[in-house]
C-alpha positions in Angstrom: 50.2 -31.1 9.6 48.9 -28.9 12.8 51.9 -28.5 14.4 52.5 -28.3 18.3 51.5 -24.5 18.1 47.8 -25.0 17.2 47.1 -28.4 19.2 45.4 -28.5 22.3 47.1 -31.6 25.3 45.3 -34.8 24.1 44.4 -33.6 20.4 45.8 -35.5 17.5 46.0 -35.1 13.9 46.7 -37.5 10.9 45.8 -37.1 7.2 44.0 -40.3 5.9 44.0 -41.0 2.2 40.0 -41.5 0.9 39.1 -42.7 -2.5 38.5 -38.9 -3.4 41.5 -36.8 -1.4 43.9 -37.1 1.6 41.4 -35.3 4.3 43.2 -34.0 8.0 41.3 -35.3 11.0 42.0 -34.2 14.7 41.3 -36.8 17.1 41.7 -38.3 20.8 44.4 -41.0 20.9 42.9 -44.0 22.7 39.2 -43.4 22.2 37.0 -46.1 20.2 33.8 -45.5 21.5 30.6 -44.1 19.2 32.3 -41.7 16.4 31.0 -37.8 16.4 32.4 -36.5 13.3 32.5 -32.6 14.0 32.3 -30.3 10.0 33.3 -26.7 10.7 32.0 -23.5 8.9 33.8 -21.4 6.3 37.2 -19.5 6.7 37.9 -21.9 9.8 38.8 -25.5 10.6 38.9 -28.3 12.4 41.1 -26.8 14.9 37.8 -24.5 16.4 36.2 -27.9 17.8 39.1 -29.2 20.0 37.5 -27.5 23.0 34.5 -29.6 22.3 36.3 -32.7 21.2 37.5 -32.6 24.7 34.6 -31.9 26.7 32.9 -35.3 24.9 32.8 -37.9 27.9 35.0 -40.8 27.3 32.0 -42.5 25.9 32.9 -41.4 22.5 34.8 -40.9 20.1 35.4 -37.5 18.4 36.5 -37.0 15.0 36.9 -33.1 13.3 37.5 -33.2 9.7 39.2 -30.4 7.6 37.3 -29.8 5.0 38.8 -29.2 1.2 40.6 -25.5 1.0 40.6 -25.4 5.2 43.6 -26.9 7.3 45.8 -29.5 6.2 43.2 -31.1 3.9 44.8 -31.8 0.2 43.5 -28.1 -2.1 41.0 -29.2 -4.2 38.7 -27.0 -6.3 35.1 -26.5 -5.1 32.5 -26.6 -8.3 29.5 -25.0 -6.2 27.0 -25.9 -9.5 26.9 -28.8 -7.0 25.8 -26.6 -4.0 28.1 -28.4 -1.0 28.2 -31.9 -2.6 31.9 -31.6 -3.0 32.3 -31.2 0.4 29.6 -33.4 1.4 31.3 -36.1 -0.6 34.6 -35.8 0.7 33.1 -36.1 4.4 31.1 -39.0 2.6 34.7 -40.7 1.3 36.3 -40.0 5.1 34.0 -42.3 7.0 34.2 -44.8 4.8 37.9 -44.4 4.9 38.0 -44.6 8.8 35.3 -47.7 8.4 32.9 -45.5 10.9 29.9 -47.2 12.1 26.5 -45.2 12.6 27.7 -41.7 14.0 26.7 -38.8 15.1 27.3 -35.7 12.5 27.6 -32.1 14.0 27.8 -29.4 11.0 28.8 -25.3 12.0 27.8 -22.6 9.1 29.0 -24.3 5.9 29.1 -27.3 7.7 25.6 -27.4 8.9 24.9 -27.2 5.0 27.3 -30.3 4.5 26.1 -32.4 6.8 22.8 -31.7 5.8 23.7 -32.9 2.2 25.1 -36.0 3.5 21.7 -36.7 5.8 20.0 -36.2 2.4 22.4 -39.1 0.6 22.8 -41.2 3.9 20.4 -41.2 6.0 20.9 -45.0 7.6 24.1 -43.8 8.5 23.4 -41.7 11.3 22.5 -42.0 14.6 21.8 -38.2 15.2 22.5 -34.6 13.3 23.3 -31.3 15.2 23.7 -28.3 13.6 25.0 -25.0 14.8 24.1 -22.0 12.6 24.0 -23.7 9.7 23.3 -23.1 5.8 21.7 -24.3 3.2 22.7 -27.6 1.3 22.3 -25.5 -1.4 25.4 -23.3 -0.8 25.5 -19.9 0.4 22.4 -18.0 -1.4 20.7 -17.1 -4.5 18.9 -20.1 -4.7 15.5 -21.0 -4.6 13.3 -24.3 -4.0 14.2 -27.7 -2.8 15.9 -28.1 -6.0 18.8 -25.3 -5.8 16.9 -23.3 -8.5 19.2 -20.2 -9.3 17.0 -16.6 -8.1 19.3 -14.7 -10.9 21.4 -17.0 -14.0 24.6 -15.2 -12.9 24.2 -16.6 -9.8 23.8 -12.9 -8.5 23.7 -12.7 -4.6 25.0 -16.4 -3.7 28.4 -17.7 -2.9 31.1 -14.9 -1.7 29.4 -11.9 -2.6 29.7 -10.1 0.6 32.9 -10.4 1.3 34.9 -7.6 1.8 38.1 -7.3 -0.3 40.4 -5.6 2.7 39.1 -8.8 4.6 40.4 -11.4 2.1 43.9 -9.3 1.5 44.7 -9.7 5.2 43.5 -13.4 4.8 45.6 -13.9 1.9 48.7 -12.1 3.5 48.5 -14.0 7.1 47.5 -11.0 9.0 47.7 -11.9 12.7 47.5 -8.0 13.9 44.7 -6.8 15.8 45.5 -3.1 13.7 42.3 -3.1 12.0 38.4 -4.4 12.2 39.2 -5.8 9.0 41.7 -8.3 10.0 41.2 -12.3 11.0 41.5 -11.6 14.6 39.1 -8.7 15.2 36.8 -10.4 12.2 36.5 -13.5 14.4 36.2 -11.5 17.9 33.1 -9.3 16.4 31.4 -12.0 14.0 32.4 -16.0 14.9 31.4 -15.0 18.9 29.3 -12.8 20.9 31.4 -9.2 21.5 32.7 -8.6 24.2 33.4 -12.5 24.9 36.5 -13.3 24.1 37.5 -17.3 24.0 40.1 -19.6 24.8 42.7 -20.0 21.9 42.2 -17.0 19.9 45.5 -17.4 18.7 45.0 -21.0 17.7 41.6 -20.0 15.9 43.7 -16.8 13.9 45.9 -19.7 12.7 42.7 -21.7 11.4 41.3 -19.2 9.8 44.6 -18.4 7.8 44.9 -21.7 6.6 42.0 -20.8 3.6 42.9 -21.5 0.3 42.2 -18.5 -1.6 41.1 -18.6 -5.4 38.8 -18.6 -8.2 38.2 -22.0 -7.1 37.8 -21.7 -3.1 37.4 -18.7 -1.5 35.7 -16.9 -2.6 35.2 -18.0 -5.9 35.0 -16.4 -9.4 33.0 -13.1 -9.8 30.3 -11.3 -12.3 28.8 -8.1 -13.0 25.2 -8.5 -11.8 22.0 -6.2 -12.2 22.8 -2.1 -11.5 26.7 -3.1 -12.4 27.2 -4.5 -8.9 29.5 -7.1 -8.6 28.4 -10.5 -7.4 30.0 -13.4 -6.6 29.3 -16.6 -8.8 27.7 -19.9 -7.0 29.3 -21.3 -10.2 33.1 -21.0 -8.5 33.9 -21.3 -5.2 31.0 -21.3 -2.2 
C-alpha cells in the first residue's frame, strides 16, 4: 500500500475487495459526508488528487480510486475492444463495494473517459460529473461515431501510439532523475502542468507515475504495422 513516503497528513489508503478486483482508495479518516469519488488520468494515480481531497470542505467526503495497472490496485489486463468499460466497471464494482449513495464523479484524462462511461450505464447515480481534460469513452483514438467505430481495422492511430519508447524504458526502469526530457519527472513538469509552474509534491507524483504496470496488456498495449509501415499501437490491447 502507499507508504508514509507518498501520503500527504490526513490522507489514508485501504484496498477494498469488489466483486471484480481489490481496488486502492485514498481517503480522509473521519469524513461521512456526500462521497466525491475522484478517477485520475493515465500514467498517474490516485495519489495526484490528495491536494484536492484536502481542500474539499468538511462537507464531504473524498474518495480517489486507483485505477487497474495504476497504484496499489490488483494488475489486471485492460481489453480496450471495450473502449474504458474495464475501468469504468471496476469504478462501477467500487461504489457498490463502499455502499456509496448518489455522488459526485470527477474524471482527469483517461478518467474523464471513465467516468463518462459510467454516466452512460448510471446515470441515477450521480448527483454531478466534472471532468478535467478528458477523453473519450471510447478510449484513446481511432474511433469514430457514438458507437466506437474503428477509423482503420488495425486500430491504427488509437491507444498508445504516440508514446515514445525512451519515455516508457525510464517508466519501466523507475527513473526518478531529472537527466533527460524523457524521464517521469521532466515528462510530468512540461506535459501534466503548465511549464514553468512547478507543484507541490513532485516527488510524490514521480512515485505515482512509476507505479504503471507496463505490458501487452496495460501500458501501452500490443502493437501493429499500420499503413506506410508505421507502427501503431492496437486499441485491441492495452488503452
Amino acid at each position: 500500500m502507499w507508504g508514509a513516503n507518498t501520503l500527504l497528513a490526513g490522507v489514508s489508503s485501504r484496498r477494498i475487495p469488489t466483486s471484480r478486483l481489490t481496488v486502492n482508495v485514498l481517503e480522509l479518516p473521519g469524513r461521512t459526508g456526500i462521497p466525491v469519488v475522484f478517477v485520475h488520468g493515465n500514467v498517474s494515480s490516485s495519489l495526484f488528487w490528495q491536494p484536492t481531497m484536502l481542500a474539499l470542505p468538511a462537507a464531504y467526503r473524498p474518495i480517489a480510486v486507483d485505477l487497474r495497472g495504476f497504484g496499489d490496485t490488483d494488475p489486471a489486463p485492460v481489453d480496450a475492444t471495450r473502449g474504458v468499460r474495464d475501468f469504468a466497471d471496476d469504478v462501477a464494482a467500487t461504489i457498490d463495494a463502499l455502499e456509496l449513495p448518489q455522488l459526485h464523479l470527477v474524471g482527469w484524462s483517461l478518467g474523464g473517459g471513465v467516468v463518462l462511461q459510467y454516466l452512460l450505464d448510471a446515470p441515477e447515480r450521480l448527483a454531478s460529473l466534472t471532468l478535467v481534460d478528458p477523453v473519450s469513452p471510447l478510449g484513446f483514438g481511432g474511433t469514430r461515431g457514438v458507437d466506437g467505430a474503428l477509423c482503420d481495422p488495425s486500430g491504427a492511430g488509437s491507444g498508445g501510439g504516440c508514446v515514445n519508447p525512451d519515455f516508457l524504458a525510464r517508466l519501466g526502469a523507475g527513473d526518478r532523475s531529472a537527466d533527460s526530457p524523457l524521464s517521469p519527472r521532466q515528462v510530468m513538469l512540461a506535459h501534466y502542468v503548465k511549464p514553468p509552474h512547478v507543484p507541490d509534491h513532485v516527488d510524490i507524483y514521480v512515485e505515482s507515475m512509476l507505479s504503471t504496470l507496463l505490458g501487452d496488456d496495460n501500458h501501452p498495449g500490443t502493437s501493429a504495422v499500420g499503413r506506410c509501415g508505421r507502427e501503431w499501437r492496437r486499441a485491441t490491447a492495452g488503452y
